[in-house]
C-alpha positions as CSV (number, residue, x, y, z in Angstrom):
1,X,4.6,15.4,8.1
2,X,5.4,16.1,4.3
3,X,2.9,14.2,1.8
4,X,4.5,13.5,-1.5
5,X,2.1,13.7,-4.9
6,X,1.4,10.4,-6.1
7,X,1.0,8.9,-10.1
8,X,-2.3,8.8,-11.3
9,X,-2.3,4.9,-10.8
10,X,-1.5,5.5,-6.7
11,X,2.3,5.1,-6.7
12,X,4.7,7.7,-5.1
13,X,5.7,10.0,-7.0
14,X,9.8,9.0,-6.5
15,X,11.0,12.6,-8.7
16,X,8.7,14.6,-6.5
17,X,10.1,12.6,-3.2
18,X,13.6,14.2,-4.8
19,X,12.6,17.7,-5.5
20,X,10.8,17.9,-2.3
21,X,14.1,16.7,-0.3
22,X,16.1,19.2,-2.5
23,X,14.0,22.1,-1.3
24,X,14.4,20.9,2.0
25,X,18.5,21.0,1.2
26,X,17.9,24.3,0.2
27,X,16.4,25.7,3.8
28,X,18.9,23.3,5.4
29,X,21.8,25.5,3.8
30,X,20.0,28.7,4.7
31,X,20.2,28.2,7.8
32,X,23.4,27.0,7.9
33,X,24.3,30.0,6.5
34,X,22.0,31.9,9.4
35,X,24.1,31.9,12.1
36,X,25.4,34.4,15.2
37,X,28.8,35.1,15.8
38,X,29.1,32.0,18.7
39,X,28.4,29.9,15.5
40,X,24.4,29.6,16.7
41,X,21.5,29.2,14.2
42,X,19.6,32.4,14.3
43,X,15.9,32.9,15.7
44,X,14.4,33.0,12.4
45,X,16.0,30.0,10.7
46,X,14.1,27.1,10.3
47,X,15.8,23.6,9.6
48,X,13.6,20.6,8.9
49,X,15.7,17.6,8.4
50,X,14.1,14.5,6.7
51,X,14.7,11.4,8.3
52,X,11.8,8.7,7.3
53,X,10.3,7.9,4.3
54,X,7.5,5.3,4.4
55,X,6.1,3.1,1.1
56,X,3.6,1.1,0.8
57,X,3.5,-2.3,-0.9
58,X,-0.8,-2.6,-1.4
59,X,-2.4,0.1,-0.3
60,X,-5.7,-0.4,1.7
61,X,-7.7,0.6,-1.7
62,X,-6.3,0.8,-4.7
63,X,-3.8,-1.8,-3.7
64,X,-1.0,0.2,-5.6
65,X,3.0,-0.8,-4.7
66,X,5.1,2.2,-4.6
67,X,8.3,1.7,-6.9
68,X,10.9,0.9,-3.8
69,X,14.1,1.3,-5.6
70,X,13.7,4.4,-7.1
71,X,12.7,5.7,-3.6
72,X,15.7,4.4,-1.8
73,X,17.6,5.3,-4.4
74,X,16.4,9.1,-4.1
75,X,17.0,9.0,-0.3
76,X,20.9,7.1,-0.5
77,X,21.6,9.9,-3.0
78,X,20.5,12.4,0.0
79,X,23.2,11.2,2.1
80,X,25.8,10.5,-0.1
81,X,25.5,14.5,-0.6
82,X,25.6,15.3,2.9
83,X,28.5,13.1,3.5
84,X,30.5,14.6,0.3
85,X,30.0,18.0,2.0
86,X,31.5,16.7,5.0
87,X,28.3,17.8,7.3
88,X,29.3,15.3,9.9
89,X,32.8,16.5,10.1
90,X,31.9,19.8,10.7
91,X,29.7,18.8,14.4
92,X,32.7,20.7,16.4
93,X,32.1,23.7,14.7
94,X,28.2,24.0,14.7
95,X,26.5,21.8,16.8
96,X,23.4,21.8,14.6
97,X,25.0,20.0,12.0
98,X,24.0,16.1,12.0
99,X,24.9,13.3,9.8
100,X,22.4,12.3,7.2
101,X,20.5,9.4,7.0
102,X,16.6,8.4,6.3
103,X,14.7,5.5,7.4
104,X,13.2,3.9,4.4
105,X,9.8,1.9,5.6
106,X,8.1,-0.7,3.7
107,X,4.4,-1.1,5.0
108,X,2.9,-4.1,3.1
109,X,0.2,-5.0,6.0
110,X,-2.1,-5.2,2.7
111,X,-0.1,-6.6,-0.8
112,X,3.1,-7.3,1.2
113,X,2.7,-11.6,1.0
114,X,3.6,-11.1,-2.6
115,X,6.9,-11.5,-1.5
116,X,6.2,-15.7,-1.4
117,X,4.9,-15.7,-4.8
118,X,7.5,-17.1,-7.6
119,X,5.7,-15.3,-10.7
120,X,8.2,-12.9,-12.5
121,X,5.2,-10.6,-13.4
122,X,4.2,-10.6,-9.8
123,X,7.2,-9.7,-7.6
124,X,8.0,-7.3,-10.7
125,X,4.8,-5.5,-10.4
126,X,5.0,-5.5,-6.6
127,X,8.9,-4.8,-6.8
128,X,9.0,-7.7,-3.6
129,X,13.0,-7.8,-4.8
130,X,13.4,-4.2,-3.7
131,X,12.1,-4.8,-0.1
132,X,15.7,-5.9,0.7
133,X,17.2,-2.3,-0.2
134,X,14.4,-1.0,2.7
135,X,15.6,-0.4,6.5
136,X,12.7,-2.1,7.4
137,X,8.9,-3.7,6.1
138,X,5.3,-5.0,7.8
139,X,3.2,-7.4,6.9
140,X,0.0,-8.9,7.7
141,X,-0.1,-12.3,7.4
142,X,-3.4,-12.7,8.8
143,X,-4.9,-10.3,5.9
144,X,-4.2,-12.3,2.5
145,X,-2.6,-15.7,3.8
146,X,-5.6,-16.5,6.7
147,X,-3.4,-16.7,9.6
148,X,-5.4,-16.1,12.9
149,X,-6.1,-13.1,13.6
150,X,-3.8,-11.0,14.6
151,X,-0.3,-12.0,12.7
152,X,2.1,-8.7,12.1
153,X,5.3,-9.3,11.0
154,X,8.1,-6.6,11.2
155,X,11.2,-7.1,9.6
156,X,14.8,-4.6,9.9
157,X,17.6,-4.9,7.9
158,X,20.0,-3.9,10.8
159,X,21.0,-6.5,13.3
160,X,20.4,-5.3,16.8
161,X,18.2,-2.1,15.4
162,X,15.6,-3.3,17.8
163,X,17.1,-3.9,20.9
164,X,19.2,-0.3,20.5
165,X,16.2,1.6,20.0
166,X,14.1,-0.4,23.2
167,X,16.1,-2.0,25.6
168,X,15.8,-0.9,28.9
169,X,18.2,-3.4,29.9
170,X,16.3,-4.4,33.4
171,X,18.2,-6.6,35.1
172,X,15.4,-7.9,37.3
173,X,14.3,-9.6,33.9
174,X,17.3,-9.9,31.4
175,X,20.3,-12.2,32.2
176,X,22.9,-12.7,29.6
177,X,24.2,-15.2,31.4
178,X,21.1,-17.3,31.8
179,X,20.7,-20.5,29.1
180,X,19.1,-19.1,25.5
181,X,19.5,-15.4,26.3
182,X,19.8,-15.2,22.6
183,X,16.2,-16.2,22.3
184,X,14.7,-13.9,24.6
185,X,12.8,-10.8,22.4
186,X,11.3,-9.3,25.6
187,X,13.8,-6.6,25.3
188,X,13.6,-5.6,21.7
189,X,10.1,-4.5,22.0
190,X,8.9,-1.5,24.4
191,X,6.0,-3.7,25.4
192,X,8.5,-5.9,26.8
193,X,5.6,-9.2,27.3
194,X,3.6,-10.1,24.5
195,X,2.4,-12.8,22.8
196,X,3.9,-15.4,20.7
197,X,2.7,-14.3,17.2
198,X,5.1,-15.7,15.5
199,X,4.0,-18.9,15.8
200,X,1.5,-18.3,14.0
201,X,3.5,-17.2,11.0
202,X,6.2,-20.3,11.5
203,X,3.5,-22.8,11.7
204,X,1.7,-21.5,8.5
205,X,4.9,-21.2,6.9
206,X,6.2,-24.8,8.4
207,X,3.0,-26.3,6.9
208,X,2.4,-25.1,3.4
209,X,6.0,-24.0,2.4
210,X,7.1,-21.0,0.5
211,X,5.5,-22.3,-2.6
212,X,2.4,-23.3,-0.9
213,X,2.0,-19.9,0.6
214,X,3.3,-18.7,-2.9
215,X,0.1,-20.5,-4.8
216,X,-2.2,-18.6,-2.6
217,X,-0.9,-15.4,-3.6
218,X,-0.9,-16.3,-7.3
219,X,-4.7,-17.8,-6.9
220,X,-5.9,-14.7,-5.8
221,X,-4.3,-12.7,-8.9
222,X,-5.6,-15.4,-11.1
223,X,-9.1,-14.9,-9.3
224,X,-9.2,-11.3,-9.4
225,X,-8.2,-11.4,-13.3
226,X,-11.4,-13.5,-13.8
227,X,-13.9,-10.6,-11.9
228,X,-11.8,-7.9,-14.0
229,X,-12.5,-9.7,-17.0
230,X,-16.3,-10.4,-16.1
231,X,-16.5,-6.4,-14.8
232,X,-15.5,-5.7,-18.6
233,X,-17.8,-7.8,-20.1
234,X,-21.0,-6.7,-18.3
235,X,-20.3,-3.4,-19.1
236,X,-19.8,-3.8,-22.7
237,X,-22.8,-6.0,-22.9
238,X,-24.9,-4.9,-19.9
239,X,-23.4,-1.1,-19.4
240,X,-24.3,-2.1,-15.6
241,X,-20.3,-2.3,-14.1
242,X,-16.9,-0.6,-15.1
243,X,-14.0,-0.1,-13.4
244,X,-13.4,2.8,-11.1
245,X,-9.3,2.4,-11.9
246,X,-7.0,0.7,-12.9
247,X,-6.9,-2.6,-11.3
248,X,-3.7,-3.9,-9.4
249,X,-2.8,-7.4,-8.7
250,X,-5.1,-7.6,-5.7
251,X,-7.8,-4.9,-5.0
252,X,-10.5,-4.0,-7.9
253,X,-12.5,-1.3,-7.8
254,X,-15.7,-0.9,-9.4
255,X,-18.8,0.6,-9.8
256,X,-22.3,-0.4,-10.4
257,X,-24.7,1.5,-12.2
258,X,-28.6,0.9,-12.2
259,X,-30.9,1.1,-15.1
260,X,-31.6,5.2,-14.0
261,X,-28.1,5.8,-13.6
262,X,-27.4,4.1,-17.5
263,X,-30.1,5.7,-19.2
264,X,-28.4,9.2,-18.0
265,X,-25.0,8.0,-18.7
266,X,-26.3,6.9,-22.5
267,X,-28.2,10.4,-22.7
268,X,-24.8,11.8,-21.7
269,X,-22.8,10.0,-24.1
270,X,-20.2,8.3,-21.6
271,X,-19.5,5.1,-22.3
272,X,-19.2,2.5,-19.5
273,X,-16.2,0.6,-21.0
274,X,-12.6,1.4,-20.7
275,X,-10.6,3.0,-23.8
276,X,-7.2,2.3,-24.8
277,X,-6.6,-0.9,-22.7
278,X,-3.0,-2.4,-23.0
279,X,-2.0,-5.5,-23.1
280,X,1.1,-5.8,-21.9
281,X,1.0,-9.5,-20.8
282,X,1.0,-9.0,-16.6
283,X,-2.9,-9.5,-16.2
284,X,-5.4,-7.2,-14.4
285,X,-2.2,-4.5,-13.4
286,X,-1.2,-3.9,-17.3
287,X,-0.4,-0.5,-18.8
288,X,-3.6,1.7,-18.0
289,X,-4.0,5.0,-16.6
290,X,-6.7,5.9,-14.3
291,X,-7.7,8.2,-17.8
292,X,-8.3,4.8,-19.7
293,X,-11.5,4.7,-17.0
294,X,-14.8,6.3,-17.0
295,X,-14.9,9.8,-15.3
296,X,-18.3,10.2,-13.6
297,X,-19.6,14.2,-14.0
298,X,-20.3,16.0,-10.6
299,X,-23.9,16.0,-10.8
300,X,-24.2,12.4,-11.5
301,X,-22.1,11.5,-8.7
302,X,-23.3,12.1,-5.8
303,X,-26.3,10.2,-6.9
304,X,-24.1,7.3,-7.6
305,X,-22.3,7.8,-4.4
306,X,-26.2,7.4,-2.9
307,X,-26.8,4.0,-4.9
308,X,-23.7,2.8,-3.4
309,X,-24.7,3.1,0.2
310,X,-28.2,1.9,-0.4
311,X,-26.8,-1.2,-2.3
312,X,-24.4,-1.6,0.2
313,X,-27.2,-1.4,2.9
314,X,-29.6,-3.7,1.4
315,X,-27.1,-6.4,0.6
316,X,-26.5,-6.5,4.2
317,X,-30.0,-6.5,6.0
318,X,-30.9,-9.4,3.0
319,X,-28.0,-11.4,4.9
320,X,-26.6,-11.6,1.0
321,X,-23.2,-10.0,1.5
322,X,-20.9,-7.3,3.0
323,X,-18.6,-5.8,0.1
324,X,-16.7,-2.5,1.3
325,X,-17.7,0.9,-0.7
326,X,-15.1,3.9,-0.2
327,X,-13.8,7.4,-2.1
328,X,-11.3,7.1,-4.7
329,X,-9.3,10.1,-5.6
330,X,-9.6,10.0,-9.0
331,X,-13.5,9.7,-8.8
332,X,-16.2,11.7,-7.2
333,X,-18.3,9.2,-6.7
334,X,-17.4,6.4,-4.0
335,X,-17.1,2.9,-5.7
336,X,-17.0,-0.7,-4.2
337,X,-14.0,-2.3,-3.6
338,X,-13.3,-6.3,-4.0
339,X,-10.2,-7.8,-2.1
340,X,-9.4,-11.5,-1.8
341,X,-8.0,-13.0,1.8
342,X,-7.9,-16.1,3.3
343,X,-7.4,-19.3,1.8
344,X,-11.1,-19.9,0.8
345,X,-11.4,-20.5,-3.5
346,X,-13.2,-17.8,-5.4
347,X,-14.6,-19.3,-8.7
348,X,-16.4,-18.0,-11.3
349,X,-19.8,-18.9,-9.6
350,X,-18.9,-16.8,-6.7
351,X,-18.3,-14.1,-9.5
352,X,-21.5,-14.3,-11.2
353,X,-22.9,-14.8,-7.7
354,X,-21.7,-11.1,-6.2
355,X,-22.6,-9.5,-9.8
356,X,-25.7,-10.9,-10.4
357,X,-27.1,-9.9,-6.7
358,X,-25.8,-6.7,-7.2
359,X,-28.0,-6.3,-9.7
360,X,-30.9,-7.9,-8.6
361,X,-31.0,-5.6,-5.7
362,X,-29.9,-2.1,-6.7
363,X,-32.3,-2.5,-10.2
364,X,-34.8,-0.2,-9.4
365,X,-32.0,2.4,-7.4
């Protein structure tokens, strides 16, 4: 497993993705080159052949979409090089010579429903256009649409990709010749039986449309907007909230600071409000970089990581709430995280509502 360096925002890096498949290239031809006289790689040549690359569209907490084009893009240009060297051709020769090609997975179990909103912003931001360039994508329509619990769908771009890869082909159970053999999945899946998920996704689709489903997307961005905007203003009014990094369309991470904490943050000079904000017209996921947010110094934040537990702790035994609390990379201290699912309304009272509880029990942390 080969982890590629990622922006400071969350999103793959797609011109390390390249560099690191070049260097691969580069041991590929080594040991190409390594061979015995029967045409053999030798003992010390090592070949490592990429052959999936996974995105993410919404990742679990900073909710970042990884630019989808530009990765497919990297890995086409991969095999278009392999196939211009004629590796394939050259299998009778050296058997260790394969053709190219890389599996290019989508997972959007999170942020992945963007794909029924109609906002230009939106499927821009969440590139849900690209997704069709992918071999194949997930998502979890029981996360941000409501659908019961559990609804995963997986989608590939190659007819009969499925039933290649898992058929088994038993006749005791498959018939071609039997009335709707088309219909039956059984053998597409190496679980064979299952339940009927789908329905679940066709009846929530069947019921609210594409554009229904599309509105509940866009609600939750408009939502989310609203608790950004309110995070901002407490903390240029308050100094008790700012913003942990930059906020995408549908995660928000934030932390809360208690009077302690923003008497030493004052002392210190570090402001609780964000610097050099853009507008750039496409909401909470404008043009920031996780440097437009406050950086909490290592011996304040473990002590901030501490609040966060005990907040957490005490909003839970009070029966007030259950709000998530996780590390960020680009913070030492952990910070709560907000996500919107379901197709329950959040309104500005519900804001206020979260916030002001917040306060009222982490005030003397």
């Amino acid at each position: 497993l080969i982890v590629i360096p990622t922006h400071s925002d969350g999103r793959m890096d797609a011109s390390a993705l390249a560099k690191k498949i070049e260097e691969l290239e580069l041991l590929e031809q080594t040991s190409l080159d390594t061979v015995t006289a029967a045409g053999e790689p030798t003992r010390t040549a090592r070949k490592r052949v990429p052959f999936f690359v996974a995105c993410t569209a919404g990742s679990t907490v900073r909710g970042s979409f990884d630019d989808i084009a530009e990765i497919v893009k990297v890995c086409r240009a991969y095999e278009s090089r392999g196939a211009s060297r004629g590796l394939a051709s050259n299998s009778d020769n050296h058997n260790h010579h394969y053709e190219r090609s890389i599996w290019v997975h989508v997972d959007g179990a999170w942020g992945g429903s963007a794909i029924f909103s109609s906002r230009p912003a939106i499927r821009r931001i969440t590139h849900a256009d690209d997704i069709r360039h992918a071999d194949s994508f997930t998502f979890n329509p029981h996360k941000m649409l409501g659908a019961p619990q559990q609804t995963t769908a997986f989608i590939v771009r190659h007819r009969h990709a499925l039933r290649d890869a898992n058929a088994a082909g038993a006749k005791y159970l498959f018939d071609p010749r039997k009335n709707g053999a088309e219909y039956d999945l059984g053998d597409l899946s190496y679980t064979c039986g299952r339940r009927t998920d789908a329905v679940k996704l066709w009846a929530l689709w069947k019921y609210y449309g594409r554009s229904g489903l599309g509105r509940r997307v866009d609600q939750k961005v408009d939502e989310l907007e609203m608790f950004v905007e309110e995070i901002r203003k407490r903390g240029r009014e308050e100094k008790s909230f700012a913003l942990a990094c930059k906020p995408w369309l549908f995660n928000v991470n934030f932390f809360y600071f208690p009077p302690r904490i923003r008497r030493i943050l004052e002392k210190r000079g570090i402001t609780t409000t964000q610097n050099n904000v853009v507008e750039s017209g496409d909401g909470i996921a404008g043009a920031m970089d996780d440097d437009d947010f406050i950086q909490i110094p290592d011996d304040i934040a473990q002590d901030l990581a501490n609040v966060s537990v005990l907040l957490k702790l005490r909003l839970h035994e009070a029966g007030e709430m259950i709000i998530p609390y996780q590390p960020l990379n680009n913070q030492k201290a952990d910070c709560f995280r907000l996500v919107l699912a379901g197709k329950k309304d959040f309104s500005f009272k519900d804001i206020c509502h979260i916030l002001d509880t917040m306060e009222k029990y982490g005030a003397d942390l």
